[in-house]
C-alpha positions in Angstrom: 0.0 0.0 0.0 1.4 3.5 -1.0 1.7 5.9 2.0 -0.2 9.2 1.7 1.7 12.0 2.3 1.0 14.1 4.8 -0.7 18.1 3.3 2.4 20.1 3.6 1.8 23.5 6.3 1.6 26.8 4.8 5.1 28.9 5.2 5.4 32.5 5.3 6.7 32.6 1.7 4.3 29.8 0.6 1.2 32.6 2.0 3.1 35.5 0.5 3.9 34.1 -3.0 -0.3 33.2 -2.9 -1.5 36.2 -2.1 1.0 37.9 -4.8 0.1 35.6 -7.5 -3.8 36.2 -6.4 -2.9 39.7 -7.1 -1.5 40.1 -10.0 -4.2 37.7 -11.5 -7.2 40.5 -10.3 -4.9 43.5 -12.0 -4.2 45.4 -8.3 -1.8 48.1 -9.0 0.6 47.3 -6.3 0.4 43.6 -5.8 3.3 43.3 -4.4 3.1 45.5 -1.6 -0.5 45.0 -1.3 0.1 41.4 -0.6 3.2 42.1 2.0 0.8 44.6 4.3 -1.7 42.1 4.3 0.2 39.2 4.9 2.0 41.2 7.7 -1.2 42.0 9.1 -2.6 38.2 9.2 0.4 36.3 10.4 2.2 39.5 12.6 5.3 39.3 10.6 7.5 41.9 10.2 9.0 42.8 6.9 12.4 41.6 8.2 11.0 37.9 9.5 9.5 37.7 5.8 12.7 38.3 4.1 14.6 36.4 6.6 12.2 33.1 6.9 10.0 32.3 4.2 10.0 28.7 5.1 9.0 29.7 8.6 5.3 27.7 9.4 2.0 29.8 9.3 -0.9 28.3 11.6 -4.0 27.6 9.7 -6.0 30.6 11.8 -3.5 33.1 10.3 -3.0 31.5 6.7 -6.7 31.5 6.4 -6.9 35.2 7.5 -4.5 36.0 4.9 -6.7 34.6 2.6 -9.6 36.6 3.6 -7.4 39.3 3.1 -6.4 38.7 -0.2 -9.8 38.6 -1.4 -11.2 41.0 0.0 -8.2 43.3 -1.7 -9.1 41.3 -5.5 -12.7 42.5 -5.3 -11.3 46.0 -5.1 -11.5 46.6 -1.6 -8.6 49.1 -0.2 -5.8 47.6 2.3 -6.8 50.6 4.3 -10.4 49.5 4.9 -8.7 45.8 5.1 -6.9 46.6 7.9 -9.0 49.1 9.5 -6.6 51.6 9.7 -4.1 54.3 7.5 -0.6 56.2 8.3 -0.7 59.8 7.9 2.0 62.4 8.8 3.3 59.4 10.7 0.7 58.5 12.9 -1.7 55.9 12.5 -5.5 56.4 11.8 -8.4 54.2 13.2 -10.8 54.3 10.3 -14.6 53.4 9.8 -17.6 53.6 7.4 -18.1 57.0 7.9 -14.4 58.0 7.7 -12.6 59.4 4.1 -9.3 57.0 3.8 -6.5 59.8 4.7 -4.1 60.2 1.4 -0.7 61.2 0.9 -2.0 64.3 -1.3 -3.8 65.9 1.8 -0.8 66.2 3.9 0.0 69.1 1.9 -2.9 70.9 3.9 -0.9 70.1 7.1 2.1 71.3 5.8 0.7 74.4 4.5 -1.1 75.1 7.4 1.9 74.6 9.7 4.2 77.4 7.5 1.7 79.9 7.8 1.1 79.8 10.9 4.1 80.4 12.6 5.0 81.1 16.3 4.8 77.2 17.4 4.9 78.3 21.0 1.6 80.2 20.6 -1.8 79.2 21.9 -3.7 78.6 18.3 -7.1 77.9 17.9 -7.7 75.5 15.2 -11.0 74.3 13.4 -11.4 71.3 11.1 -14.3 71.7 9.2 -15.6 68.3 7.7 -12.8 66.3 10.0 -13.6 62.4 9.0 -11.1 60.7 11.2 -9.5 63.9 12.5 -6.4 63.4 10.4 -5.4 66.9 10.3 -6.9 68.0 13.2 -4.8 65.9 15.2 -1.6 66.1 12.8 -1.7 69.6 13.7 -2.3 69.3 17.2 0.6 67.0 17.3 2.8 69.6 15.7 1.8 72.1 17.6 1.7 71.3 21.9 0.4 74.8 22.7 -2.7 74.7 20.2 -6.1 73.7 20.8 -8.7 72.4 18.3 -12.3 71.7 17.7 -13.0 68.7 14.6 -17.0 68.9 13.3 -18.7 66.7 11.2 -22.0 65.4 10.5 -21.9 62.2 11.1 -21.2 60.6 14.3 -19.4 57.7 13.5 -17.0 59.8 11.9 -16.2 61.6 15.3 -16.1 58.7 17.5 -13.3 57.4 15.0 -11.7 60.7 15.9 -11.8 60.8 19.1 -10.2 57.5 19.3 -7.7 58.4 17.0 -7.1 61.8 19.1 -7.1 60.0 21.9 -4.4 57.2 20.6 -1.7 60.7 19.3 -2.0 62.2 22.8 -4.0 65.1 22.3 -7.6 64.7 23.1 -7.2 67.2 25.8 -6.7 69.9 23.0 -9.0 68.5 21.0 -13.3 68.8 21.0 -15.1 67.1 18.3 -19.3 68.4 18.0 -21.6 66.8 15.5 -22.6 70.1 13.3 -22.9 71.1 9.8 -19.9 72.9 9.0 -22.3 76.1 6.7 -23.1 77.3 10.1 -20.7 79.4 12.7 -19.0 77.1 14.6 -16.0 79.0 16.4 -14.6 82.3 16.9 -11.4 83.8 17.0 -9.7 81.1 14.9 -6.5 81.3 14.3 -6.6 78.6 11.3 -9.1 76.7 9.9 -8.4 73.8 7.6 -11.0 71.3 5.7 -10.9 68.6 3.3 -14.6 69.3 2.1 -16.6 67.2 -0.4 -15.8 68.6 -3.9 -16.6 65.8 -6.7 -19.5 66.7 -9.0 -22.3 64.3 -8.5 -22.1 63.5 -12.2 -18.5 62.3 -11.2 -18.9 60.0 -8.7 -19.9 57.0 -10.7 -16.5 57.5 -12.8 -14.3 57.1 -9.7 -12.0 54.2 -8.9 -13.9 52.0 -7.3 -11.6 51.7 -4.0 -13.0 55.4 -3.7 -16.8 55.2 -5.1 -17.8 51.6 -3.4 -15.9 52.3 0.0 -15.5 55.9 0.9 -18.5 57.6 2.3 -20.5 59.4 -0.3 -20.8 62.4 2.5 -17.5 63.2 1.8 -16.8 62.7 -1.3 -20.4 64.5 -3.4 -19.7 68.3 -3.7 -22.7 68.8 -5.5 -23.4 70.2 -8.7 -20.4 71.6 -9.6 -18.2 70.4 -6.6 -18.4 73.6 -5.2 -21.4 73.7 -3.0 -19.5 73.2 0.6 -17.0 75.8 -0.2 -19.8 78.4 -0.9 -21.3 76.9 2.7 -17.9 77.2 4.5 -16.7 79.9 3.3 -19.9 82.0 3.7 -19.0 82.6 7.8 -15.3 81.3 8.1 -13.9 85.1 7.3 -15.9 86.5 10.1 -14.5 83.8 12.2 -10.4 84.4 12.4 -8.5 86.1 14.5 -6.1 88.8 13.2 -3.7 87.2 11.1 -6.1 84.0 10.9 -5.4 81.8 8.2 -7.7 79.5 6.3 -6.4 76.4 4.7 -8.6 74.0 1.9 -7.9 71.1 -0.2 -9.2 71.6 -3.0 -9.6 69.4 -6.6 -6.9 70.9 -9.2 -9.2 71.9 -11.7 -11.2 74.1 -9.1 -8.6 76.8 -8.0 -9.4 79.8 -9.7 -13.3 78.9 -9.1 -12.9 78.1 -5.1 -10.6 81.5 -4.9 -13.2 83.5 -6.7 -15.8 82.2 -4.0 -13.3 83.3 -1.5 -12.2 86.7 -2.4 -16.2 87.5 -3.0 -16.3 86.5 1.0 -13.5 88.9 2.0 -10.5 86.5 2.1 -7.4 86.9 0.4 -5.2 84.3 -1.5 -1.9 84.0 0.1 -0.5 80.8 -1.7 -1.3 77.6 -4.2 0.3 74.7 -2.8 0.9 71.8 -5.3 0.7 68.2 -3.8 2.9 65.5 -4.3 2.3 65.4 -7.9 2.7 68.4 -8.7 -1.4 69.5 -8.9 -2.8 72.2 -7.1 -4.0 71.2 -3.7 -3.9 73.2 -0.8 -5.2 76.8 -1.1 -4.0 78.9 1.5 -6.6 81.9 2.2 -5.8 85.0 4.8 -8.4 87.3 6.1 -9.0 90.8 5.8 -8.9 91.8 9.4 
């Protein structure tokens, strides 16, 4: 009689060269590094271990995982959402349903914020209009020990995610999230106010990537008509808002400059600079007020 041998156990290269090869095979853009995060994130290797031991074992509980994984990422869901989480300006964000995925693009907001505003020892008052996970509330918080800010949004889940995710960088003291539609007055005597609003046309939602249109929150994606609705809302109160000097910092899409600075010159505000992001598009406008 023939012996049967025994099924051989999954090994850490055995999972990763899997979930590569699965992939590749549903046309991800970054299959490789795709399938490294998630693996990392099912079996708790680090980068190092993977290199180092591919013919290490995997235990069936964290092999299958990986396989969730894997398909969850081929049907075109983002590691991000996967994983429950996203690194921006070096810390890492809890996310939910209700939460925008944080991108590399909008840390230009943060940086542009942070150069015009300068004086880190001073006490600033900060608003985030529109905060989703508090990303750049609490980047800026963490930048700046002496500053205080309040994140508002309209949906709740959004700000429990925030709070948690204020809480986890060490400065929900500074911080105070309120459920409230950011048209309205929310705070005076800002010293900067930065938002990420909604600003794709609702014709152009269906033609998004469908990492964006199935899984971010339409909330904060739909702009309206012409992807400019929320800035007319914002900016309606926000110049009657700052403090002297106060500064006003949007993303913005990089077709929509000259239209979102027309909006806010017609409110009183000033432009004070066009930051491009990371590939070179227009991204952060930088708006000063006329006090």
């Amino acid at each position: 009689m023939t012996a049967i041998a025994p099924e051989t156990a999954p090994t850490l290269g055995g999972v990763l060269r899997a979930a590569r090869a699965r992939l590749r095979e549903a046309g991800v853009a970054t299959p490789d590094l795709d399938a490294r995060l998630l693996v990392a994130a099912a079996t708790a290797a680090t980068p190092a271990r993977m290199i180092a031991e591919p013919d290490a074992p995997v235990d069936a509980a964290a092999a299958a995982a990986a396989a969730r994984h894997v398909a969850r990422r081929a049907a075109g869901e983002p590691v991000a959402r996967i994983l429950g989480a996203r690194e921006f300006w070096g810390l890492s964000f809890h996310l939910n349903a209700a939460t925008l995925e944080p991108r590399p693009d909008s840390e230009t907001i943060v940086e542009a914020a942070l150069d015009h505003c300068r004086g880190a020892g001073r006490p600033l008052r900060i608003a985030d209009l529109g905060t989703g996970s508090g990303c750049l509330l609490v980047a800026l918080l963490a930048e700046r020990p002496a500053a205080a800010g309040i994140g508002v949004d309209l949906a709740a889940a959004a700000l429990a995610a925030a709070r948690g995710n204020a809480e986890a960088a060490g400065v929900a003291g500074r911080a105070l999230f309120v459920q409230a539609d950011f048209g309205r007055p929310v705070a005076h005597g800002l010293d900067l106010v930065v938002s990420n609003p909604p600003y794709v046309t609702t014709a152009d939602l269906a033609a998004l990537d469908r990492e964006v249109r199935l899984h971010d929150p339409r909330l904060a994606l739909d702009g309206g008509a012409d992807g400019l609705g929320p800035y007319r809302r914002l900016l309606g109160w926000v110049g009657g808002a700052l403090a002297p000097g106060g500064v006003v910092v949007l993303e913005i899409a990089p077709t929509a400059a000259a239209a979102v600075g027309g909006i806010a010159e017609a409110a009183g505000l000033s432009i004070a600079e066009l930051r491009p992001d990371l590939g070179g598009r227009p991204r952060a406008l930088v708006l000063r007020g006329g006090n």
